[in-house]
C-alpha positions in Angstrom: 4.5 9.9 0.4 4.0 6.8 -1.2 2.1 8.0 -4.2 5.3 10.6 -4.6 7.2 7.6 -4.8 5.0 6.0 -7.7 4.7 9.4 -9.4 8.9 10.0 -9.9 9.1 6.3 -10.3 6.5 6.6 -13.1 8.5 8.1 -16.3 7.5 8.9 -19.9 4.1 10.7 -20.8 1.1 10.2 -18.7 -1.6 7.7 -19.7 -4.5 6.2 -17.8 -2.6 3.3 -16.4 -0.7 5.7 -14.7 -3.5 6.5 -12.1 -3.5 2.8 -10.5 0.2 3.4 -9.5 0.7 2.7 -6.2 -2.4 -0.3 -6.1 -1.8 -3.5 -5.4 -0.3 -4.8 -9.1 0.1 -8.5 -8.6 -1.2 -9.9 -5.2 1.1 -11.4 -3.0 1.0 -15.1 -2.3 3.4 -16.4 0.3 4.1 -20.4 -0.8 6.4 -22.4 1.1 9.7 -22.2 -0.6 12.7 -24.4 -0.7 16.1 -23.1 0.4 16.6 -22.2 -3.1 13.4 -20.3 -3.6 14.0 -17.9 -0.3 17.1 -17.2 -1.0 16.3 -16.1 -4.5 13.0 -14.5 -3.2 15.3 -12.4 -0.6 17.8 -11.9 -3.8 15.7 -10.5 -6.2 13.8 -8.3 -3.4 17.3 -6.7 -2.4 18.0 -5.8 -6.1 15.1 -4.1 -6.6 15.9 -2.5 -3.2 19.5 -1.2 -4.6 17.3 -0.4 -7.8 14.5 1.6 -6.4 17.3 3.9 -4.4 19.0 4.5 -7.2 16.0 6.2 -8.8 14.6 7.4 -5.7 17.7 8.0 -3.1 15.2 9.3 0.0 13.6 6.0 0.2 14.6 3.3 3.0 13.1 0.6 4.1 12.8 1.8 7.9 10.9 5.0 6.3 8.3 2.8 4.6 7.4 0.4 6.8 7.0 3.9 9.7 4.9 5.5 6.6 3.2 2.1 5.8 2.1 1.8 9.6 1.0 5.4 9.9 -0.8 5.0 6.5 -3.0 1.8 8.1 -3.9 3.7 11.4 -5.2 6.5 9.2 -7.1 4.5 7.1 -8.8 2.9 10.1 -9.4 6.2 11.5 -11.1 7.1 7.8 -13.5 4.3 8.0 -14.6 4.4 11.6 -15.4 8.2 11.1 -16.8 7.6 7.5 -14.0 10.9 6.5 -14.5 10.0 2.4 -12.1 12.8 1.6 -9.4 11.2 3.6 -9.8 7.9 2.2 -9.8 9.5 -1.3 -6.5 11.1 -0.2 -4.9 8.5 1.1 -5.9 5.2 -1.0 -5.8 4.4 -4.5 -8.9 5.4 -6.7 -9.8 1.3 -6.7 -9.2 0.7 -3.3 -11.0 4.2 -2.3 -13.9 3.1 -4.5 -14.5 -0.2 -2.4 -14.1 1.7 0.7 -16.9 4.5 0.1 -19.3 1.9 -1.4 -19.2 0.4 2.4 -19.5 3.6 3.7 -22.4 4.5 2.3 -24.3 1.6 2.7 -23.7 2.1 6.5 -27.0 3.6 8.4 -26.3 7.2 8.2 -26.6 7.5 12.3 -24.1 4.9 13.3 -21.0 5.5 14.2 -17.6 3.3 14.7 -14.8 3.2 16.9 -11.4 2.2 15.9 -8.2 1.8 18.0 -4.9 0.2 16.7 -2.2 -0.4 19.2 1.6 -1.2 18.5 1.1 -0.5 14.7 4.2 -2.6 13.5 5.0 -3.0 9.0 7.2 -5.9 8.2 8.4 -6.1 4.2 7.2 -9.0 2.5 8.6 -8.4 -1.2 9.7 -5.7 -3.0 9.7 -5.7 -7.1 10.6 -3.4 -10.1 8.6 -3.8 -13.1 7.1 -2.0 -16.1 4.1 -1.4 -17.9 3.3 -3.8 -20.4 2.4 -1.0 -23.0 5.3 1.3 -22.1 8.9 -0.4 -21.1 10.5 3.1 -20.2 7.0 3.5 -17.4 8.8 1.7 -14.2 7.3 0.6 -10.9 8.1 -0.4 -7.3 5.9 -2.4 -5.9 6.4 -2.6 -2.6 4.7 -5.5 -0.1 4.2 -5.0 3.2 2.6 -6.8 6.4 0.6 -4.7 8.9 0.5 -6.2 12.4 -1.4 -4.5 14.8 -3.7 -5.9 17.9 -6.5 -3.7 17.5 -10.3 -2.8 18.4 -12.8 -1.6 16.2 -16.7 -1.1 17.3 -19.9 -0.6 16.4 -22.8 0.2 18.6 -25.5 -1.9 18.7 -28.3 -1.2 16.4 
C-alpha cells in the first residue's frame, strides 16, 4: 500500500530515481525545538498532510500508521523466517539489500523466533518534496515511530 502511494505520487516519465521511492529520503533527526520551531514543525507537517490528500484522497493518517504497524510485524516475521521474497516485497530495493546480506550470512540451520506485541505507529513528520532533476516528480515522505515491546530469539549455537 505504501509503495501505491509513492507510485501515483510519482508523476512524469519514469527514471531510475524512481525505484528508491518510498526509502527513507532524508533521515529524521528529532532536535529539541523552541515553541516556535514545533509549532512550525507541526505546521508544515499538516500542509503537506492537506497536500498529500489532495493528490492521493484514500490516504489518512489512522490508515498509515495501522499499515505502518502491520508493515513492521511482517518484516520481523521476514527476518526471523529468513522469507527473502517477502522482504523483497515488502521493503525498498536498498533496505531489502541490507536485509538479505544478513540473512545469508546467518548459519543455514539456525532458525529465529520473533514476537511483537501491541504494535503501535506514531507520526513523526510528514513532508512533500521533489526530485532534484525533475520538479513535476513529487514525493511524500512520511515518518513514522514503531513502538512495540517485543521478543526475538535465537537458539543457542
Amino acid at each position: 500500500m505504501l509503495r501505491q502511494w509513492a507510485r501515483r505520487l510519482s508523476v512524469g516519465p519514469s527514471s531510475a530515481s524512481a525505484a528508491e521511492f518510498g526509502a527513507v529520503i532524508d533521515p529524521f533527526r528529532q532536535q529539541p525545538l523552541s515553541v516556535w520551531g514545533s509549532a512550525s514543525s507541526w505546521l508544515s507537517s499538516t500542509l503537506a498532510v492537506g497536500k498529500l490528500r489532495q493528490i492521493e484522497p484514500s490516504w489518512t493518517v489512522p490508515n498509515f500508521k495501522a499499515h505502518a504497524a502491520e508493515l513492521y510485524t511482517q518484516v520481523g516475521h521476514a527476518l526471523a523466517a529468513s522469507e527473502e521474497q517477502t522482504l523483497a516485497r515488502i521493503t525498498t530495493p536498498s533496505c531489502f539489500q541490507i536485509m538479505r546480506q544478513s540473512l545469508r550470512s546467518r548459519p543455514r540451520a539456525e532458525r529465529h523466533q520473533w514476537e511483537a506485541m501491541h504494535v503501535a505507529a506514531s507520526i513523526k513528520q510528514v513532508r512533500i518534496g521533489h526530485m532534484e532533476s525533475d520538479r513535476e516528480r513529487h514525493y511524500a515522505q512520511v515518518t513514522c515511530e514503531v513502538h512495540s515491546p517485543r521478543c526475538a530469539a535465537a537458539p543457542p549455537r
